[in-house]
Backbone as CSV, one residue per row, in Angstrom:
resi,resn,N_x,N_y,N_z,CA_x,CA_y,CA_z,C_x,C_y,C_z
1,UNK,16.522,16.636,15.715,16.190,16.592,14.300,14.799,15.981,14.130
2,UNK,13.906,17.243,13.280,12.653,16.210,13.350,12.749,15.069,11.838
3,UNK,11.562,14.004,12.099,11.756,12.836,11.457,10.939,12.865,10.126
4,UNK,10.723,12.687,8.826,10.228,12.986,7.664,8.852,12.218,7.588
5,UNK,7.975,12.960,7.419,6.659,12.704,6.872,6.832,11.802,6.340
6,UNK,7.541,11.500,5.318,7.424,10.575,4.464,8.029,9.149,4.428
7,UNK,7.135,8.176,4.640,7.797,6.861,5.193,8.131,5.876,3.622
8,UNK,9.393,5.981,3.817,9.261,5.375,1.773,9.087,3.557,2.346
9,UNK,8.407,2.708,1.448,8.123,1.257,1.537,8.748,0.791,0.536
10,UNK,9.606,1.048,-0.459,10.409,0.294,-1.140,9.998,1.228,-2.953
11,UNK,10.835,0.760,-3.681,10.388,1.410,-5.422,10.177,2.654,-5.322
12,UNK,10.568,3.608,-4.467,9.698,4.902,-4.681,8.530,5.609,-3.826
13,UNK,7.839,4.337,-3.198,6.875,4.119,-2.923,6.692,5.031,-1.514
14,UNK,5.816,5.859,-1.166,6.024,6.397,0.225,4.415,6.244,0.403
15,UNK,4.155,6.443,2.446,2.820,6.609,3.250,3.601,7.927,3.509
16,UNK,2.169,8.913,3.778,2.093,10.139,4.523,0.759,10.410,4.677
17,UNK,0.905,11.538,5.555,-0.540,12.145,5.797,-1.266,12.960,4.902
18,UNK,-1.910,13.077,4.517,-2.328,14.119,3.846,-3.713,15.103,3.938
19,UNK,-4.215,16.077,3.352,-5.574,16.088,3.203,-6.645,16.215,2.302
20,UNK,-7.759,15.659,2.472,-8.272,16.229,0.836,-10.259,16.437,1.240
21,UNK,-10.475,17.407,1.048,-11.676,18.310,1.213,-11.646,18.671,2.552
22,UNK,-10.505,18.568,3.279,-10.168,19.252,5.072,-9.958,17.677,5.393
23,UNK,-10.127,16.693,5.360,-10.353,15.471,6.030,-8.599,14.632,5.707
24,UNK,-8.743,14.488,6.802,-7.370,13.547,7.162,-7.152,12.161,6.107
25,UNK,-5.957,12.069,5.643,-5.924,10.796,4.783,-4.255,10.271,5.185
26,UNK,-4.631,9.123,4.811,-3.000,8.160,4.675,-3.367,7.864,3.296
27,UNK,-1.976,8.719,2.418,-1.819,8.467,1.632,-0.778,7.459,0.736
28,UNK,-1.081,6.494,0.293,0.333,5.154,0.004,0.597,5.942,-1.751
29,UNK,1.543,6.538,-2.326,2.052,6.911,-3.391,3.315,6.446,-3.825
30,UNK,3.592,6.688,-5.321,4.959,6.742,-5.578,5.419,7.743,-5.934
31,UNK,6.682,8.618,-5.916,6.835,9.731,-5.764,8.428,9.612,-6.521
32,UNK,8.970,10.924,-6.800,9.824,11.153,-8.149,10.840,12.233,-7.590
33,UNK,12.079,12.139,-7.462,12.361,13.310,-7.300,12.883,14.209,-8.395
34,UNK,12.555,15.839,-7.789,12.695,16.517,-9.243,14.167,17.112,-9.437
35,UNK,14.505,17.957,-9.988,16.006,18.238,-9.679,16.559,18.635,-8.713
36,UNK,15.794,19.795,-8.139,16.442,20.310,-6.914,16.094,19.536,-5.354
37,UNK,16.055,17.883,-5.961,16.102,17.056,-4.729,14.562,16.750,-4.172
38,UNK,13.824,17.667,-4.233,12.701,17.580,-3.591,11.503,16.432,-4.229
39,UNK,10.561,15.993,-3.275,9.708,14.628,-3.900,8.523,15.106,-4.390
40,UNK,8.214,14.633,-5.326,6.385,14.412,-6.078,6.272,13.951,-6.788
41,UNK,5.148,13.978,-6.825,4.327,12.780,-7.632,4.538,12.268,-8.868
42,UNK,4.432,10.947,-8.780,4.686,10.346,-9.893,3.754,10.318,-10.989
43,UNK,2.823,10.570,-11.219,1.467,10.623,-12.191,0.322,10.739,-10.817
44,UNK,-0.611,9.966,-11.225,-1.694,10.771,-10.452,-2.286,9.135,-9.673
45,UNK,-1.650,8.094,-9.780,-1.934,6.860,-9.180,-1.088,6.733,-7.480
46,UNK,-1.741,6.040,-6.901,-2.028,5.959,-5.710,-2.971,5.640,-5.011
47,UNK,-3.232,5.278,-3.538,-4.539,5.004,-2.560,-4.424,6.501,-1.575
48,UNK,-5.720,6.503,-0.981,-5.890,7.734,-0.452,-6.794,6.862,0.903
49,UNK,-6.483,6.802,1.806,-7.279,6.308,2.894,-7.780,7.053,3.677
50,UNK,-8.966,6.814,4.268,-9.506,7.611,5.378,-9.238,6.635,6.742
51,UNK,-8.776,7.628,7.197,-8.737,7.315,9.230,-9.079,5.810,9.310
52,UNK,-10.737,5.684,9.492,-11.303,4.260,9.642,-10.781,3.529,8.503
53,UNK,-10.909,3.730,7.446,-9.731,2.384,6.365,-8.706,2.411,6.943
54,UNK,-8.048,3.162,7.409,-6.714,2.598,7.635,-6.652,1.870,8.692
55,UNK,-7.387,2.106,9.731,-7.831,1.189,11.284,-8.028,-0.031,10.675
56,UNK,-8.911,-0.239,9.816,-9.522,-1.451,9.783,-8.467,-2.551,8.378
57,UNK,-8.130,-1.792,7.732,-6.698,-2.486,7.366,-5.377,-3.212,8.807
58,UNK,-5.290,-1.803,9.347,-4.705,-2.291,10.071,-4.895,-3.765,10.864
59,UNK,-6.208,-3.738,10.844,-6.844,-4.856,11.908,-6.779,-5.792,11.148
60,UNK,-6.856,-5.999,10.141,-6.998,-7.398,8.989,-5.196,-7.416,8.880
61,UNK,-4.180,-6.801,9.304,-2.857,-7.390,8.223,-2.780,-8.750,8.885
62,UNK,-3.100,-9.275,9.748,-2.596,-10.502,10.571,-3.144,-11.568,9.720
63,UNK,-4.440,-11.343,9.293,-5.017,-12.028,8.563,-4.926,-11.820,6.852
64,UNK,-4.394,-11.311,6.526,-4.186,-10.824,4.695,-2.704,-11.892,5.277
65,UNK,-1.766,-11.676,5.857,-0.734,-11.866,5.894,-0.541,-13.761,5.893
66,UNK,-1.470,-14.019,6.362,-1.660,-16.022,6.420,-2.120,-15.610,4.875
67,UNK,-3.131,-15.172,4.569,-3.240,-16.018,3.165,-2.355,-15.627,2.093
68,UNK,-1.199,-14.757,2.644,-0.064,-14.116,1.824,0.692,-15.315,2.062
69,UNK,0.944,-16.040,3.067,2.060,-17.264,3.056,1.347,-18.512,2.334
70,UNK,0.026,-18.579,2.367,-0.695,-19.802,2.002,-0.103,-19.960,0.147
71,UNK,-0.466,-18.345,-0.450,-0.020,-18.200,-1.934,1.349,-18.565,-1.923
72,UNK,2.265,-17.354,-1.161,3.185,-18.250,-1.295,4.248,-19.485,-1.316
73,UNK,3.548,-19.988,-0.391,4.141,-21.151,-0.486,3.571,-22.584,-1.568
74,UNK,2.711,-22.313,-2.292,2.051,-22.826,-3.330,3.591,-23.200,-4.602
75,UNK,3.293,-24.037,-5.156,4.511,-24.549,-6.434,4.052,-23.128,-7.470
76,UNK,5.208,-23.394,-8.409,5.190,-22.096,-8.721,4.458,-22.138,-10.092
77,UNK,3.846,-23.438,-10.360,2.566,-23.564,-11.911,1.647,-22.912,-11.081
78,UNK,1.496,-23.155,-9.464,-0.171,-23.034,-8.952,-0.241,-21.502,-8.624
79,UNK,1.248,-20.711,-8.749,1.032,-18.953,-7.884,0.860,-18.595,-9.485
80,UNK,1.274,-18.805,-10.650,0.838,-18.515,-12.070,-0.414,-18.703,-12.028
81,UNK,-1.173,-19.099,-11.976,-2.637,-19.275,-12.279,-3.228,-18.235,-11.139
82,UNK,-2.818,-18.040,-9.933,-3.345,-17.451,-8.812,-3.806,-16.017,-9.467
83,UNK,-4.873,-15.829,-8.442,-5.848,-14.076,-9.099,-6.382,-14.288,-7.761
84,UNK,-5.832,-12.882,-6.613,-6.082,-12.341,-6.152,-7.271,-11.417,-6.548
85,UNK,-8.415,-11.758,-6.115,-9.661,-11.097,-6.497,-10.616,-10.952,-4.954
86,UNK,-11.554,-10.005,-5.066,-12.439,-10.230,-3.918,-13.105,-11.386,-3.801
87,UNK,-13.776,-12.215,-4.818,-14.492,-13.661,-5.167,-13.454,-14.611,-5.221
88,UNK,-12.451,-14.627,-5.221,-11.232,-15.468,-4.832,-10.184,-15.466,-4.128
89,UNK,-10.453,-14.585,-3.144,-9.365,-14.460,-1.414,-9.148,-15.647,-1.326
90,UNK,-9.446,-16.731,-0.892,-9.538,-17.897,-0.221,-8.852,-18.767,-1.222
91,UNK,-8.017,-19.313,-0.902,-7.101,-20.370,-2.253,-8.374,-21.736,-1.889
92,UNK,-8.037,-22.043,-3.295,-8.898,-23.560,-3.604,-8.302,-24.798,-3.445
């Protein structure tokens, strides 16, 4: 039995391959099913990655992932105020 393109991550949410102007993408979407079972798209939101983004994501989760425990483990007045921003990665 082959195994489904579509890797769901939780809510709906699926990665697959895709393509768009011939060029290879990992696409992260949320997706709907319609009546006769089958999946698409939920509106037109989503990420569309190319090859090298996704490498180089890959290479950073070790590191997104510490400052994912640093937030969370913060009291829960200090993760309310928190803003994940590019000028504010780094907790204060």
């Amino acid at each position: 039995m082959a195994k489904s393109a579509l890797k769901s991550i939780g809510d709906d949410v699926f990665v697959y391959l895709g393509n768009y102007r011939e060029e290879m993408r990992i696409k992260i979407k949320k997706l709907k099913e319609d009546a006769e079972g089958r999946k698409e798209q939920d509106g037109h939101k989503g990420i569309s990655l190319t090859i090298e983004q996704w490498e180089q994501l890959c290479m950073e989760k070790d590191e997104i992932s510490e400052h994912l425990s640093l937030v969370q483990d913060r009291g829960e007045e200090s993760k309310r105020a928190w803003r994940l921003s590019p000028n504010r990665f780094y907790p204060t």
